[in-house]
C-alpha positions, 0 to 999 in steps of 0.5 A: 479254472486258470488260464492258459496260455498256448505258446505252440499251436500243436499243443493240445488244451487239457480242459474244455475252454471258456469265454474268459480264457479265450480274452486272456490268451488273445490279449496275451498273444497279440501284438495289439487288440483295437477294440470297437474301432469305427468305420473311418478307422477300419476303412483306413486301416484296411487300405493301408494294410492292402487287405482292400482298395477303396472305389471312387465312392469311399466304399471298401472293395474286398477280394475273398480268394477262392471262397466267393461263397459259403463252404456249406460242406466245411460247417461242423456243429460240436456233438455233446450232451445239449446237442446230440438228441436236438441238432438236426444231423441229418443237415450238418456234420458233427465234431467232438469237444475234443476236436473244437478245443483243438482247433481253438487252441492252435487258433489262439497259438496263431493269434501270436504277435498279430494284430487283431480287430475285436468287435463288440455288437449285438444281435437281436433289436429286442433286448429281451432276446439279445445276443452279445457277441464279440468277434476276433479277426485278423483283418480290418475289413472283416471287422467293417463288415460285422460292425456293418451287420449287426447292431452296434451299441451306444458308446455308453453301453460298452464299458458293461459290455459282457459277450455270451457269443464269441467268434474267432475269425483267422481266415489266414490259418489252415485246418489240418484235417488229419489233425482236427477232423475236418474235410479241408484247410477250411473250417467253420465251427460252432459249440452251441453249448458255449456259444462259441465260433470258429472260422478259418481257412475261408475269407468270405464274410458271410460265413460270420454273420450266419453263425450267428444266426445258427446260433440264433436259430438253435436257441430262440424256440426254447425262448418261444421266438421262431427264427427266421430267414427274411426281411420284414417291412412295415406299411404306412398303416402298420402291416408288417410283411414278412419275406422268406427266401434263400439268397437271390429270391429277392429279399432284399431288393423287395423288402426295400421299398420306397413306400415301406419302411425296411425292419430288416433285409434277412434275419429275424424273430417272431414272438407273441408281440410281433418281429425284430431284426436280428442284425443292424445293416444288410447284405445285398446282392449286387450281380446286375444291380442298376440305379434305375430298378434299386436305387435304395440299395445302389446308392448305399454301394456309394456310402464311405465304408460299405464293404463290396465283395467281389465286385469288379471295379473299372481300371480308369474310374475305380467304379463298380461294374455290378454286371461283371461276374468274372470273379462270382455270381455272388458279389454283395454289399454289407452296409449298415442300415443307416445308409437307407433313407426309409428304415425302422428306427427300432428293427422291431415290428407289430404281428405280421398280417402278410407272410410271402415266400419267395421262390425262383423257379427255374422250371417255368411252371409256377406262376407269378403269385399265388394265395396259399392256405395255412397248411399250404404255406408251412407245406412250401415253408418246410419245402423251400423250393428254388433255384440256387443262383450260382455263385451262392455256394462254391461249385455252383455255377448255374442256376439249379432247382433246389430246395432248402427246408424253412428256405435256409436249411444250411442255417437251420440247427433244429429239424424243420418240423420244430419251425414249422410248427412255431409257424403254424402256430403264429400263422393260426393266432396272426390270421397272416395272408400267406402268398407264393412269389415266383421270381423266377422264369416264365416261358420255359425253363432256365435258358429257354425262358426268361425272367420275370421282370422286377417291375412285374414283381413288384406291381403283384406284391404291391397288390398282395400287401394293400389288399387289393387281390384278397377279394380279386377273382381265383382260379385254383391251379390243378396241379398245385391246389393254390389260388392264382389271381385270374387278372390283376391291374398292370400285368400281362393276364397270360403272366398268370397262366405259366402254361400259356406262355410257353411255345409248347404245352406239352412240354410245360406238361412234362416239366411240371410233373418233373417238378411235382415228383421232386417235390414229393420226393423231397417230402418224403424225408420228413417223413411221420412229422409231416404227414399232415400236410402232404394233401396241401402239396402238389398233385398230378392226380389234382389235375387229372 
């Protein structure tokens, strides 16, 4: 097919666009095309281009606007032949091939005399399931951040670089709703039969990095990999353990261990011969982050070119204030993984032979860490339960008990039930311990209770991965049916039993039934495909 190439952005295309067409018309357009610059450049460029200010350290500190988090509700998935029977719908709104090209079309229009940043990365350490993926942006710093976040390849490897995942990123370009279908001037939209993205109306760079695991997560099971929301680390021993959890559970902070080397902070995929990393940096959550509790991570927010959203820094010293929250709960670190000491040099790992989910219970029932059976786990897996920290997604602004299936639904292009069969299936040949970690409250509720410290945490996930409270004495909880250790070494006994550490045990009685009828009220969607595993959740009958 001929190229075509867009002078007015009303213009309306005549035929469904490709790949190849889409370089055509952007080199024709743009003013320059600065490909695979790297971050000494990018970071200059941004500054001198005022799109960021550089903090006393040399890292970039970017300003995302109004959009400080994802924009779940503006995230459309193109509804065609390869995804009308297989999308999860239910979970994600549909547009038309018809509207996608539109809003493709007037965003090439807008590439008109301006100067773009193209990437060129991959996403995915296993080469055997590997996505080339090349981004367009508007912005020097977006571009920082992508190259930050996945994979970069040898300089020898990009003159046969050819991109099966193209991304169009103008934050600066307004939707028309009228015009392309969608809720506001901001939108994110995927064609998963062309592997393409589009991105405008929002700054906020996450929304990059997690299209590409949408994209990720709607083709890796046909190749047999189960996609994942995690970090994974490996120990001295070669026990890789997995970490599943939504943003501010923890992921990152207690995958990055010291004593661990680091696979990856929050994107892989499981086969047969073990895990890889979908990306090559991290993208840490920075609210209230200390030297003295992560030092790993605290120190890569002081690397020349690691890009800071949102975060405050000090008038006088241009230091980062991590504990101001003026702008967002939600400031973040995106740094390449080469800025931590302790890290995977290939981003893949053998058979993991400890699974944890982690959850931030913001009712104060659930204890610290719990021992979970294999349906347990896939119940809790497709469950999701946590609390969704404020400032993750726009109009949050307190914690709020959530529960998001697989702990990533937003990311999540297949139904649940597909993943948690893959799991299942990889937990059963794995023979994988799976393990509850509440990083959440304890002593009441949010508000009334507190937080249970890192250093707590810690000390019980320590414990789970060497092995040592497999063969510690349980008692099985009556209201959730999972083994919780009845001491462990270093933590307070009374830590173990939630309902003792609250001034009134009545009270803790009516917030965990509270919390066991939303569980069973959020089951219930999944209806016939989970029938199974309904015994392996809470009960209020168990504990009578």
């Amino acid at each position: 097919m001929a190229a075509f190439f867009l002078k007015d952005s009303r213009i309306s295309p005549m035929s469904t666009i490709t790949r190849r067409e889409i370089n055509q018309t952007i080199q024709a357009n743009a003013a320059s095309l600065s490909y695979n610059d790297k971050a000494p450049v990018l970071a200059s460029l941004a500054v001198k281009r005022d799109e960021v200010k550089f903090s006393a350290d040399g890292a970039l500190v970017a300003d995302t606007g109004q959009h400080t988090g994802r924009s779940a509700q503006d995230k459309f998935i193109v509804d065609d032949a390869l995804t009308h029977d297989t999308v999860w719908w239910d979970n994600a709104k549909a547009t038309s091939t018809e509207k996608f090209d539109l809003l493709l079309a007037d965003l090439l229009a807008a590439t008109k005399d301006k100067d773009l940043f193209v990437q060129q990365l991959y996403a995915g350490a296993d080469v055997s399931h590997q996505l080339n993926v090349e981004v367009f942006t508007e912005n020097a710093w977006h571009a920082l951040f992508i190259r930050n976040l996945l994979i970069r390849p040898a300089l020898n490897a990009l003159g046969d670089f050819e991109s099966n995942v193209t991304i169009v990123h103008l934050p600066s370009f307004k939707a028309d709703p009228a015009r392309h279908g969608t809720r506001s001037e901001t939108a994110i939209m995927l064609d998963f039969s062309r592997n393409m993205v589009l991105i405008c109306g929002t700054a906020y760079a996450g929304e990059i990095k997690k299209s590409v695991f949408s994209l990720f997560n709607f083709h890796a099971p046909q190749n047999g990999v189960l996609p994942m929301h995690c970090s994974a680390n490996i120990g001295k021993d070669g026990d890789t353990a997995l970490f599943f959890g939504l943003s501010g559970t923890g992921k990152t902070t207690l995958s990055t261990d010291p004593e661990r080397t680091l696979i990856g902070d929050d994107e892989h995929g499981w086969h047969k011969d073990g895990v890889f990393n979908l990306e090559g940096g991290c993208y840490a959550k920075t609210i209230k982050l200390s030297r003295e509790a992560e030092p790993e991570i605290f120190g890569a927010t002081e690397r020349f070119g690691t890009v800071l959203e949102n975060v405050v820094l000090d008038e006088e010293t241009l230091k980062p204030d991590f504990n101001d929250g003026s702008k967002t709960e939600n400031t973040r670190a995106a740094y390449p993984l080469t800025a931590l000491d302790n890290v995977s040099r290939t981003g893949m790992g053998p058979t993991p032979k400890s699974v944890i989910l982690l959850t931030a219970d913001a009712f104060g029932v659930l204890p610290p860490i719990a021992r979970l059976t294999p349906d347990q786990a896939i119940y809790h897996f497709l469950s999701g339960y946590t609390a969704k920290v404020a400032g993750t997604e726009r109009g949050v602004t307190e914690p709020q008990a959530t529960f998001s299936a697989c702990f990533g639904a937003p990311f999540m292009s297949l139904h649940p039930s597909v993943y948690g069969k893959m799991l299942k299936k990889q937990l059963g040949e794995s023979l994988a311990e799976c393990w509850l970690l509440n990083t959440g409250w304890t002593g009441g509720p949010y508000g009334v209770g507190e937080r249970i410290s890192i250093k707590d945490t810690r000390t019980l996930l320590t414990s789970a991965l060497s092995g040592e409270l497999v063969n510690t004495p349980m008692r099985v909880d009556p209201i959730f049916g999972f083994e919780v250790p009845t001491a462990v070494e270093g933590i307070n006994a009374g830590l173990l039993e939630p309902r003792t550490t609250w001034e009134d045990a009545a009270a803790y009685d009516e917030q965990a039934a509270k919390l066991v009828k939303l569980f069973e009220e959020n089951f219930a969607k999944f209806g016939a495909s989970a029938d199974e595993l309904a015994d392996a959740g809470p009960s209020l009958s168990n504990a009578a």
